[in-house]
C-alpha positions as a Python dict, from the first residue, in 0.01 Angstrom:
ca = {
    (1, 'X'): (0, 0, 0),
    (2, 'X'): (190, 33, -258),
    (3, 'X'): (322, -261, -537),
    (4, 'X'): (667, -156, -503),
    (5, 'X'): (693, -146, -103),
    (6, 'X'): (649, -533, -167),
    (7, 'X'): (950, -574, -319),
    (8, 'X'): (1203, -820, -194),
    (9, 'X'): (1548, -733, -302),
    (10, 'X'): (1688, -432, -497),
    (11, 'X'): (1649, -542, -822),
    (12, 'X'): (1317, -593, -783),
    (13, 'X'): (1323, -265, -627),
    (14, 'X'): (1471, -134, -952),
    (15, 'X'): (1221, -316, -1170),
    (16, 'X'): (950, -47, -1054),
    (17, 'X'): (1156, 246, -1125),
    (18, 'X'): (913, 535, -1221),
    (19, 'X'): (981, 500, -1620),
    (20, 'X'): (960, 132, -1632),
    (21, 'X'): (642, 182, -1419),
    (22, 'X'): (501, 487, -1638),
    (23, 'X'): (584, 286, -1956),
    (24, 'X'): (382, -14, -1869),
    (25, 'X'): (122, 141, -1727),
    (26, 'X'): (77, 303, -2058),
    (27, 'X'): (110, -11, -2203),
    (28, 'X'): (-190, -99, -2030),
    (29, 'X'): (-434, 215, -2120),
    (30, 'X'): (-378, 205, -2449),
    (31, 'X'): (-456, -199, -2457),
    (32, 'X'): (-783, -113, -2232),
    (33, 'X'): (-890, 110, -2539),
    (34, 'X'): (-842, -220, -2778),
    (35, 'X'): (-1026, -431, -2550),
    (36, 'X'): (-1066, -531, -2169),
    (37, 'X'): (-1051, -893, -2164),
    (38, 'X'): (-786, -1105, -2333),
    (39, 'X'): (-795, -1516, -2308),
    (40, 'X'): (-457, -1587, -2268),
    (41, 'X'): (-189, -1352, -2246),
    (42, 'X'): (230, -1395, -2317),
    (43, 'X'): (441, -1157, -2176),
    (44, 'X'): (794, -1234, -2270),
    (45, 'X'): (1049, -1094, -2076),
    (46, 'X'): (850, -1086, -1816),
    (47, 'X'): (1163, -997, -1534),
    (48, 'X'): (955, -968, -1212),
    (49, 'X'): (588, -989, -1390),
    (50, 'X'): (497, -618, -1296),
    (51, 'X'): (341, -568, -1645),
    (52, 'X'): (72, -822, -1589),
    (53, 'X'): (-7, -690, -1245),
    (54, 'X'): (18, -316, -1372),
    (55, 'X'): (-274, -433, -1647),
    (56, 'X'): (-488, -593, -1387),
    (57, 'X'): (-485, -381, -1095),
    (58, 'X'): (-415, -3, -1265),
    (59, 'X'): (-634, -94, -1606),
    (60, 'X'): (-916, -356, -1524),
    (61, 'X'): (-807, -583, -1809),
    (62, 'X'): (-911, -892, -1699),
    (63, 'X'): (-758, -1232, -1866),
    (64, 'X'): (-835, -1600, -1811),
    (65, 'X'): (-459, -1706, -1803),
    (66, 'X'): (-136, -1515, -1816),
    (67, 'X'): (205, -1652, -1849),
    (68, 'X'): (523, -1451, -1740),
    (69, 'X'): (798, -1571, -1968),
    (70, 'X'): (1147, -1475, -1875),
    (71, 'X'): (1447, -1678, -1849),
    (72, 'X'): (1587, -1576, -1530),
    (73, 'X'): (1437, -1801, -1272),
    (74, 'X'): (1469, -1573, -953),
    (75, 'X'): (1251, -1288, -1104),
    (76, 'X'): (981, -1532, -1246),
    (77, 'X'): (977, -1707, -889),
    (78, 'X'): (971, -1282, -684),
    (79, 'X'): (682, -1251, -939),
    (80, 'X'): (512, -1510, -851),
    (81, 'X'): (494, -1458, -535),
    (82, 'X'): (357, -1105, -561),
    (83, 'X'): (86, -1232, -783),
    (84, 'X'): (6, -1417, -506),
    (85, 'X'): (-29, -1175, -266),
    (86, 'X'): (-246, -991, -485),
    (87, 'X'): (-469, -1278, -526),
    (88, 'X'): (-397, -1335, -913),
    (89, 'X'): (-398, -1713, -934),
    (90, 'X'): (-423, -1730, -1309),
    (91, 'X'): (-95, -1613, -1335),
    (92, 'X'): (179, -1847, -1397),
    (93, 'X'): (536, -1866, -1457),
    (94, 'X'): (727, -2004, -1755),
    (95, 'X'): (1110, -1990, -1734),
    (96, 'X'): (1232, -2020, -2106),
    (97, 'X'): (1406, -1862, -2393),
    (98, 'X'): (1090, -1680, -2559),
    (99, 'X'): (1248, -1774, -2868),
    (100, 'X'): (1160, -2165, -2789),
    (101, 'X'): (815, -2051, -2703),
    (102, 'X'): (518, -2251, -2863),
    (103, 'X'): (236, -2053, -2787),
    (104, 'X'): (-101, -2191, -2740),
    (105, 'X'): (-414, -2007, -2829),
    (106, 'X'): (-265, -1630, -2734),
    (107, 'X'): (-489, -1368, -2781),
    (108, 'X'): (-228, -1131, -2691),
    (109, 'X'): (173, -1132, -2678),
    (110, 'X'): (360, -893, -2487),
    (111, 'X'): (714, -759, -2530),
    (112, 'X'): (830, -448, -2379),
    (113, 'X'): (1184, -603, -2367),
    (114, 'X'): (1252, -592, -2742),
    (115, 'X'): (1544, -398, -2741),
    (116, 'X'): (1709, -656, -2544),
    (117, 'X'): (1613, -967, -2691),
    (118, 'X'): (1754, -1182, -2994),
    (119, 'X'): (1482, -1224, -3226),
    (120, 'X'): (1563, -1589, -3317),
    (121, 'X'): (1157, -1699, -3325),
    (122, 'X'): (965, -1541, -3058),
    (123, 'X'): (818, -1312, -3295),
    (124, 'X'): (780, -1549, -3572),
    (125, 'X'): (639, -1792, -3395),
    (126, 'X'): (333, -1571, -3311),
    (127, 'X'): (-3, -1765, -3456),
    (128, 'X'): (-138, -1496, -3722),
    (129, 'X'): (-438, -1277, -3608),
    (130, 'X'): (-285, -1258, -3235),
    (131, 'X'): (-308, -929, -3111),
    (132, 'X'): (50, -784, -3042),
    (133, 'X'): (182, -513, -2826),
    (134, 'X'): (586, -438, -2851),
    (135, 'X'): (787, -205, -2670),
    (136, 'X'): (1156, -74, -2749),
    (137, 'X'): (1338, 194, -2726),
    (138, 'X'): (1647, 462, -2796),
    (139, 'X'): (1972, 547, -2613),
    (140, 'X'): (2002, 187, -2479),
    (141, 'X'): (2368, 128, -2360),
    (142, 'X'): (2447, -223, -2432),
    (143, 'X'): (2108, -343, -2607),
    (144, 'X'): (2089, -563, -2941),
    (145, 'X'): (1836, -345, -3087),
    (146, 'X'): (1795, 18, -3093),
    (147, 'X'): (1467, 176, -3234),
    (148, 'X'): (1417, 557, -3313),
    (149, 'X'): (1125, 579, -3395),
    (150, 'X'): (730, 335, -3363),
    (151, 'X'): (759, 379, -3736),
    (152, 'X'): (1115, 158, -3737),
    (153, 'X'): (945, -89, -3473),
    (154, 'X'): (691, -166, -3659),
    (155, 'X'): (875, -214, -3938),
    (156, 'X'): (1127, -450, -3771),
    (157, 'X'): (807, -631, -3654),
    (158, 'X'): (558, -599, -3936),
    (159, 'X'): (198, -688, -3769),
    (160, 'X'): (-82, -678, -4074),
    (161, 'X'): (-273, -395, -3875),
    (162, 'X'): (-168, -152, -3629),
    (163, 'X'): (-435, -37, -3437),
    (164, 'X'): (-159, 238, -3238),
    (165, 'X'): (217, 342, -3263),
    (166, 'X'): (332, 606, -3088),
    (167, 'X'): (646, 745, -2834),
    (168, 'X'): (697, 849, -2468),
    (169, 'X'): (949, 1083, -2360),
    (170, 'X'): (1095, 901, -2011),
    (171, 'X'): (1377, 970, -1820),
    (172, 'X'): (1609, 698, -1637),
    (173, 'X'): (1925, 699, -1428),
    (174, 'X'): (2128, 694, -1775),
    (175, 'X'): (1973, 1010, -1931),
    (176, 'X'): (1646, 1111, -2120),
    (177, 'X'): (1526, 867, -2365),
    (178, 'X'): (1195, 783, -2591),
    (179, 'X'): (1022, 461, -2568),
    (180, 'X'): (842, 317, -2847),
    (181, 'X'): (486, 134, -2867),
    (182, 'X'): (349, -44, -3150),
    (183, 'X'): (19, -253, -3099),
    (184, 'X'): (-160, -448, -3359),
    (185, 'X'): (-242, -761, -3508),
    (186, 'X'): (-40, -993, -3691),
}
């Protein structure tokens, strides 16, 4: 079976389109090249909490607790229940501004949502030496911030080492665009 024939509604249909999909799944390779397991994970902007699935069932990353931050309550809750289904009890749900975020031991911080979220603390508030992986991207109708480049990312976000930047060419129902990866450590 496949993850998106358990979706519930359309706009959780929507949240495995094939470039949100492609983009997180390559997300996950290139954090299976850092390392394979992480001790607790933050993915902010979680929406329906594909990304943390997409790590553990397409990469074998393996983590002793995950949290799915978003604010939206309905998506965390959809998640959830997938996670479930899947048999992934160590993930849980956090429905909060990722800016009001105090993290607790991360070993890794997720955000493949930064081009449509405020950065009012949620990157400061990082504890130094976490391993961070971001995710933005060009052409974004509507979004706060708009990247061109891994280069500007990372400079928008400066970690103390990247360990890989790079692009993806993807295509969505609004036209060709590149997405942007930075991972490294802060």
């Amino acid at each position: 079976m496949k993850l998106f024939e358990l979706a519930s509604d359309e706009s959780e249909l929507d949240s495995w389109a094939k470039d949100l999909v492609k983009s997180k799944r390559w997300l996950a390779q290139e954090l299976a090249n850092i390392d394979s397991h992480f001790h607790t994970v933050y993915i902010l902007g979680s929406w329906y909490g594909n990304a943390s699935i997409l790590l553990f069932k397409e990469a074998n990353i393996t983590f002793d607790w995950l949290y799915n931050v978003d604010v939206d309550r309905e998506p965390l809750e959809q998640g959830q229940e997938l996670a479930k289904k899947l048999g992934l009890a160590n993930i849980q749900a956090i429905q909060a501004n990722a800016n009001n975020i105090v993290y607790k031991h991360p070993t890794l911080v997720i955000n493949t949502s930064v081009n449509n979220m405020e950065n009012a603390g949620w990157f400061e508030n990082i504890p130094q030496g976490t391993l961070v992986a971001l995710q933005s991207r060009n052409n974004d109708p509507g979004a706060l911030n708009q990247h061109n480049s891994p280069r500007e990312l990372a400079l928008q976000y400066p970690l103390a080492q990247v360990l890989y930047e790079d692009k993806l060419r993807l295509h969505d129902k609004q036209g060709s665009y590149a997405r942007f990866m930075v991972i490294g450590r802060k």
